[in-house]
C-alpha positions in Angstrom: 0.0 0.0 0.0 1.3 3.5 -1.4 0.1 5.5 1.0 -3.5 4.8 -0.5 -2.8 5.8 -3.7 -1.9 2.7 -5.3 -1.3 -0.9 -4.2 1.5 -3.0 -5.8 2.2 -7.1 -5.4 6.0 -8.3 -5.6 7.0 -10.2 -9.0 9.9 -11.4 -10.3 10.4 -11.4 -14.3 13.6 -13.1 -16.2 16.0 -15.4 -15.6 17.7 -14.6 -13.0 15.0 -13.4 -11.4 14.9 -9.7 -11.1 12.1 -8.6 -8.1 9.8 -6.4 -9.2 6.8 -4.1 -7.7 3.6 -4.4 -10.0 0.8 -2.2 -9.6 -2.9 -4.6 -9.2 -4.8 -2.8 -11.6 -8.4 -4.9 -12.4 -9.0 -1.5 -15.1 -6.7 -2.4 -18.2 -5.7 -5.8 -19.4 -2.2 -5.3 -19.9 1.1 -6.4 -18.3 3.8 -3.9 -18.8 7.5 -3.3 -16.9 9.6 -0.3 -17.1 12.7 -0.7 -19.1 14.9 0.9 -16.3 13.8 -2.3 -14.1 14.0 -4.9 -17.2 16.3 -5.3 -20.0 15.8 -8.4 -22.0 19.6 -9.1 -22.9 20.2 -9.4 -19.4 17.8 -12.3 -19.4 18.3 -15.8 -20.5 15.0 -16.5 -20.8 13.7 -13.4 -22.7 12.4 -13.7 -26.5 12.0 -11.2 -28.8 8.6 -10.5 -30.3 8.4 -9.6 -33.5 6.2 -6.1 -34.7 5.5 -2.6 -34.2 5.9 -1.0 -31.1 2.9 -0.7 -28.5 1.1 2.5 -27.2 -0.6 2.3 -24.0 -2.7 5.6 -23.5 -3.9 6.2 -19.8 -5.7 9.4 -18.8 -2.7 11.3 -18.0 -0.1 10.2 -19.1 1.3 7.0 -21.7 3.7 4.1 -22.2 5.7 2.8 -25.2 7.6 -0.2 -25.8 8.0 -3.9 -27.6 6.6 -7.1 -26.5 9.1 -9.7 -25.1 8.2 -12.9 -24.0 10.1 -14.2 -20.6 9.3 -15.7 -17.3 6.5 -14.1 -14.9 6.3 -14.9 -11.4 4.0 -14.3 -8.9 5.3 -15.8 -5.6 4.8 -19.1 -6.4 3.4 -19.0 -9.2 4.8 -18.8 -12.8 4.6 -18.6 -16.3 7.2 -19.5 -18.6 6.8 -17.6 -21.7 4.4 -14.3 -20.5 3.7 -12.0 -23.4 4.7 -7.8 -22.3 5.6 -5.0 -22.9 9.5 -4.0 -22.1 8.5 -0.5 -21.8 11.1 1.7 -23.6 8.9 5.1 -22.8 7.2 6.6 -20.0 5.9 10.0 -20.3 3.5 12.0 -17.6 3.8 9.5 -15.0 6.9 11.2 -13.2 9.5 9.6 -11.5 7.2 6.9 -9.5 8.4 4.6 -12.0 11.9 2.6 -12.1 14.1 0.9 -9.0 14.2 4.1 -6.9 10.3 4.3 -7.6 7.3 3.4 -6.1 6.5 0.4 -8.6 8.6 -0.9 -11.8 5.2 -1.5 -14.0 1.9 -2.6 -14.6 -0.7 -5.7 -13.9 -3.7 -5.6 -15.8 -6.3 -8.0 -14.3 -9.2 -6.7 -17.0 -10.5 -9.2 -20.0 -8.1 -9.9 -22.5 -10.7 -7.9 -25.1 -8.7 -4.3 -23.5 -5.3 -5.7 -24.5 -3.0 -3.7 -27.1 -1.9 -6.8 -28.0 -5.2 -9.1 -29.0 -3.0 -11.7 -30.2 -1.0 -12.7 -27.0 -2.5 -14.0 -24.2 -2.7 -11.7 -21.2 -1.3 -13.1 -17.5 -5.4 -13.7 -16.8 -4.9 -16.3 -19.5 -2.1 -17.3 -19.3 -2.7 -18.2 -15.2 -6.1 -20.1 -16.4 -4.4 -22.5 -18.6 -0.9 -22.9 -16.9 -2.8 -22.9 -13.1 -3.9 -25.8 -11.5 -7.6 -24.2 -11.3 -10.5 -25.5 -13.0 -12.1 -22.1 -12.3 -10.2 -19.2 -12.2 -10.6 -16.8 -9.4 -9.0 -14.2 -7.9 -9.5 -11.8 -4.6 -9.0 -8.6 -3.8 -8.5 -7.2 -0.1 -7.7 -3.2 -0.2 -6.7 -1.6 3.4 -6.0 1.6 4.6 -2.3 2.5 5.3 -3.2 3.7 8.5 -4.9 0.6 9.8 -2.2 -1.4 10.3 -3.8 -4.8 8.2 -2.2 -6.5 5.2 -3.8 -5.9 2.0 -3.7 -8.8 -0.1 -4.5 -10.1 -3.9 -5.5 -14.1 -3.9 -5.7 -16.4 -6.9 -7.2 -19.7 -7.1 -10.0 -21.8 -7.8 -13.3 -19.9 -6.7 -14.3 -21.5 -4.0 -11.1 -21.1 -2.3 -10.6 -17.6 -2.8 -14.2 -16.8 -2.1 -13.3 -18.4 1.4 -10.4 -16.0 1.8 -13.0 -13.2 2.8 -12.6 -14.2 6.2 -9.0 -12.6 6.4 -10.8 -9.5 5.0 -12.9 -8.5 8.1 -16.1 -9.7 6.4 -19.7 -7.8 7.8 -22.1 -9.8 6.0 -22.6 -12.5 3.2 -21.8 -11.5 -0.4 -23.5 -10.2 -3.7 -23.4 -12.1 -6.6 -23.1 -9.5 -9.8 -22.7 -10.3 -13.3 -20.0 -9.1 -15.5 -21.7 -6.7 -18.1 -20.2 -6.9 -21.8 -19.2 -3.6 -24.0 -20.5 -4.6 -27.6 -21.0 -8.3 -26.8 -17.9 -8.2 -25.1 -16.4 -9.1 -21.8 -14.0 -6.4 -21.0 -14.3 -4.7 -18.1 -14.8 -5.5 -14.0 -18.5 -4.0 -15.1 -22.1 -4.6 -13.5 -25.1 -2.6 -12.7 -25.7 -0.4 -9.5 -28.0 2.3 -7.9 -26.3 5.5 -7.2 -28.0 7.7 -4.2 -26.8 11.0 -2.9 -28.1 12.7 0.5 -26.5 16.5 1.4 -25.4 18.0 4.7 -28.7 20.0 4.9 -31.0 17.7 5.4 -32.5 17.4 2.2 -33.8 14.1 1.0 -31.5 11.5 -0.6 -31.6 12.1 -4.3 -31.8 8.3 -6.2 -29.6 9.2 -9.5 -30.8 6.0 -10.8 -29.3 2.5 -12.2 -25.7 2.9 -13.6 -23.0 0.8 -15.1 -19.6 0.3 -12.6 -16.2 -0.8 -13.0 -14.4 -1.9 -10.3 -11.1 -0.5 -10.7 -8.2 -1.0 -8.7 -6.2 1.0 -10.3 -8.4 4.7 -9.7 -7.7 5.7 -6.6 -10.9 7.7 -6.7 -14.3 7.6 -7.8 -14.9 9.0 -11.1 -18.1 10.0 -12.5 -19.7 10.5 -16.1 -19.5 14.5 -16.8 -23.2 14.5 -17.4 -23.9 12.9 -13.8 -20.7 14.8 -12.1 -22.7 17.9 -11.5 -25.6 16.8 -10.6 -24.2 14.5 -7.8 -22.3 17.3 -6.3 -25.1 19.2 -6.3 -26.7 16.6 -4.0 -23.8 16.0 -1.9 -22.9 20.0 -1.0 -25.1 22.7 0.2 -26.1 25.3 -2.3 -23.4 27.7 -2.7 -20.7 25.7 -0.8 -18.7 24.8 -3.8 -17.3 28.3 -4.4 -14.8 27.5 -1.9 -13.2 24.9 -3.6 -11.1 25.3 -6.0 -8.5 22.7 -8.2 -5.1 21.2 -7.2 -3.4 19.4 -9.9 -6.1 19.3 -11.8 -8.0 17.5 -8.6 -10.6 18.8 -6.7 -9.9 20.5 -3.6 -11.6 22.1 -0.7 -11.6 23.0 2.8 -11.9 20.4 4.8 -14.8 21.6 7.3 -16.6 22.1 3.8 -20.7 20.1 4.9 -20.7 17.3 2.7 -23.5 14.4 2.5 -23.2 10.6 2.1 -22.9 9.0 -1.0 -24.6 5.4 -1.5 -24.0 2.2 -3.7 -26.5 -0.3 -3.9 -26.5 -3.6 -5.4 -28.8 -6.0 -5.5 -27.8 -9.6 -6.7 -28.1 -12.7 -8.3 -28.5 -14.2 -5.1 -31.1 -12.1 -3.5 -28.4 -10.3 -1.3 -28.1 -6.2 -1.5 -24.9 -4.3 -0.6 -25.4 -0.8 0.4 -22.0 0.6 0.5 -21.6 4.5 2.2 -19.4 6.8 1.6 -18.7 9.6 4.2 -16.7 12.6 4.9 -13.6 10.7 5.7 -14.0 8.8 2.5 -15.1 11.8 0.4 -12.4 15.0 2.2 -9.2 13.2 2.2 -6.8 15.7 4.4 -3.7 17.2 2.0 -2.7 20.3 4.1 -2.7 23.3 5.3 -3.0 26.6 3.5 -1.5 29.9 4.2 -4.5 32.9 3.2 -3.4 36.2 2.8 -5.0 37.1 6.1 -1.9 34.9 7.6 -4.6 32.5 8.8 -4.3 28.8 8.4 -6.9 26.2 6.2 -7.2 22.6 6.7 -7.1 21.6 2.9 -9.0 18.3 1.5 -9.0 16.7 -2.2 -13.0 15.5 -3.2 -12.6 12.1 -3.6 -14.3 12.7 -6.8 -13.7 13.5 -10.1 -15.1 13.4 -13.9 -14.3 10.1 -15.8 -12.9 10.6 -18.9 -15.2 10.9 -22.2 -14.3 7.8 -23.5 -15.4 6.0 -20.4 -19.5 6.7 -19.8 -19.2 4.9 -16.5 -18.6 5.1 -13.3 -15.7 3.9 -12.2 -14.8 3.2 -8.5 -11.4 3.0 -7.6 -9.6 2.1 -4.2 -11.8 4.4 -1.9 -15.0 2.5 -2.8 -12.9 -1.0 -2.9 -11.3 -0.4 0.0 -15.1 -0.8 1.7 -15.8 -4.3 0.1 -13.6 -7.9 -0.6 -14.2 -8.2 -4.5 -13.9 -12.1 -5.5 -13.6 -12.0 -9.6 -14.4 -14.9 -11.5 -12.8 -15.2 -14.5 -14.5 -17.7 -16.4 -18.2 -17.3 -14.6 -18.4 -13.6 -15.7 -19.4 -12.5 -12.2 -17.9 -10.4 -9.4 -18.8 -11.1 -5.6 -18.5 -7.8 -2.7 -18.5 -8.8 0.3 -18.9 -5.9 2.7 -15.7 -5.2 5.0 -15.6 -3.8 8.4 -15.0 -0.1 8.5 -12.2 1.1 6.9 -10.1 2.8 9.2 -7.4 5.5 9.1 -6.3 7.7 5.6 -3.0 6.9 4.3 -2.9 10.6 2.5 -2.9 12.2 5.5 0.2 10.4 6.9 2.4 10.4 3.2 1.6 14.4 3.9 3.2 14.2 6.9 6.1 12.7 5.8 6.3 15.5 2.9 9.2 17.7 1.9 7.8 20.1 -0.5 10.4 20.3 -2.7 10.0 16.6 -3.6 7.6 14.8 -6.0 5.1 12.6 -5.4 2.8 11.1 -8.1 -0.8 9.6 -7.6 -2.0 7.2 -9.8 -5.7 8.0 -10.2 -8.1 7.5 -13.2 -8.4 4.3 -15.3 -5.2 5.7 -16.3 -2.9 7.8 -14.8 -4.6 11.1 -13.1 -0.7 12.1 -12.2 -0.8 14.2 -9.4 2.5 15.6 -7.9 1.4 16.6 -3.9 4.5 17.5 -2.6 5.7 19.9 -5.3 1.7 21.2 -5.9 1.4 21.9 -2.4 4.8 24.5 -2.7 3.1 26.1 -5.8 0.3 26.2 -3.5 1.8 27.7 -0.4 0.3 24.6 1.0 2.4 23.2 3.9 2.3 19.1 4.6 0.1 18.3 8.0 2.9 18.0 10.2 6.0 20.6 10.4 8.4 17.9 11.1 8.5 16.0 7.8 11.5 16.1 6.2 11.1 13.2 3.4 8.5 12.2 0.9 8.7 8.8 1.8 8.2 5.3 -0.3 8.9 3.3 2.8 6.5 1.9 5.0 4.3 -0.3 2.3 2.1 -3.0 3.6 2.7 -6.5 2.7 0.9 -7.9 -0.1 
């Protein structure tokens, strides 16, 4: 756990083994590593791929490179000849990327219909026909930094990893929700839910109706279709609030004392169950800073968990602050996706990377079903923001939970 911003699982990849940090992303489909963390003539193992270079487009930000073909391994488990992309370019993504980085590349746990390359088979395959599982599964437990638990990513056959929701603080039985294709397509972590909106005056919820979701471990946020951004808002905030936000990095921010209502998932399954999943003020203010006003007084500064999607994308897309609320049990071959509710996430692992800040350094947030690259530490100095705590002197990539 990246101080909540992104999670990554340990790898190794060639032969020898170089270890690797991989970022769990269940948006894309694609399995990529940077080249300043992989070079294929230092492995044995490694096979050139013939064609043209691929381009993977993210919301802010790309990477460019050639597909090689080399070993893949996931603790214990490994594929011989993986298919990915020895990326050769990295642009908008800052310096999170490489050995001195917070990760070294990509895992894209999507269907294999998002890949650049539609030919190869992605790891997702790959682990269905080289695992020992008659039915592909695989778990995903998201935690806060601050509470202290592991976070953790399970494959396996279903019923195994569906059994693992017990070292995820379970709070009641799961839903069952089919996977929704995209032109007769399987490609996204996608099912149906009801969004619902209630504001810090008192007014009634406001049901925004049945909407497409992909689960998306990859966003830290929760992005919303343009057409449906303003209108939540305008639920969630008292009239007239919102002129004291304003934008940081291209994020929303505001102060933190700003009244903001709950914001409500519900899904009702296959199997008769319903989820309601609330989000609050500590899920929706996430604490940044402080800000200097010319007055010389000080304001507590908080980024809305909440953001447009991009155009191309006319769903909503929950990333880790919804996900860190559920266990999400994928199968792979049965087109569905299970939540079952956690206990109450505790703790905000933003509020502790800012105070471990050093303004002058540069930290970057992957956010969006891409990259939403978001430098803090050097957007808080433009800002005159200062980090929580006056005793920080690094921005830290130390102090990542176990996966």
């Amino acid at each position: 756990n990246e101080y909540d911003m992104i999670y990554t699982a340990r790898a190794e990849v060639g032969t020898p083994p170089k270890p690797i940090k991989l970022v769990v992303d269940t948006g894309p489909s694609d399995l990529w590593v940077g080249q300043a963390s992989y070079k294929a003539k230092g492995s044995s193992t490694s096979q050139h791929v013939s064609g043209p270079s691929q381009l993977l487009r993210y919301g802010r930000g790309q990477v460019r490179g050639h597909e090689v073909k080399d070993r893949v391994c996931i603790e214990a488990l490994c594929v011989r000849d993986q298919t990915f992309i020895a990326a050769s370019q990295v642009d908008g993504i800052g310096a999170v990327v490489g050995p001195l980085g917070l990760f070294d590349g990509l895992l894209g746990l999507a269907y294999p219909a998002l890949a650049a390359a539609r030919g190869a088979p992605t790891l997702l395959e790959e682990m269905a026909v080289e695992g020992p599982w008659k039915d592909l599964a695989f778990g995903l437990c998201l935690r806060h930094a601050a509470s202290g638990d592991d976070s953790f990513v399970t494959f396996g056959n279903l019923g195994h990893v569906s059994e693992d929701a017990s070292g995820c603080s379970p709070n009641g039985p799961g839903v069952l929700l089919p996977v929704l294709t995209v032109n007769f397509q399987a490609k996204f972590w996608l099912a149906l839910g009801l969004l619902s909106a209630s504001s810090a005056a008192g007014a009634p919820p406001g049901l925004l109706g049945q909407v497409p979701m992909v689960f998306d471990s990859g966003t830290s946020l929760i992005a919303v279709p343009a057409a449906l951004f303003g209108e939540l808002v305008g639920h969630l905030f008292p009239r007239g609030t919102l002129a004291r936000c304003g934008t940081l990095m291209g994020q929303p921010a505001c102060p933190c004392d700003l009244p903001v209502g709950e914001l409500k998932f519900i899904f009702p399954g296959e199997n008769g169950v319903e989820l309601v999943v609330t989000l609050g003020r500590e899920d929706l203010l996430q604490p940044v800073g402080t800000a200097q006003l010319p007055t010389g007084e000080t304001l507590e500064v908080c980024r809305l968990a909440l953001q447009p999607s991009p155009p191309s994308l006319p769903f909503v897309i929950l990333g880790d602050v919804f996900l860190r609320h559920v266990y999400a049990v994928h199968d792979v071959r049965g087109f569905k996706v299970t939540l079952y509710p956690q206990s109450k996430p505790r703790g905000s692992g933003l509020a502790d990377m800012m105070a471990n800040a050093q303004l002058s350094a540069q930290v970057v947030i992957y956010a969006g079903a891409a990259f939403a690259a978001m430098a803090l530490c050097a957007a808080l100095a433009v800002a005159a923001i200062r980090p929580a705590s006056s005793t920080a002197t690094t921005c830290s990539d130390e102090g990542y939970a176990r996966l």
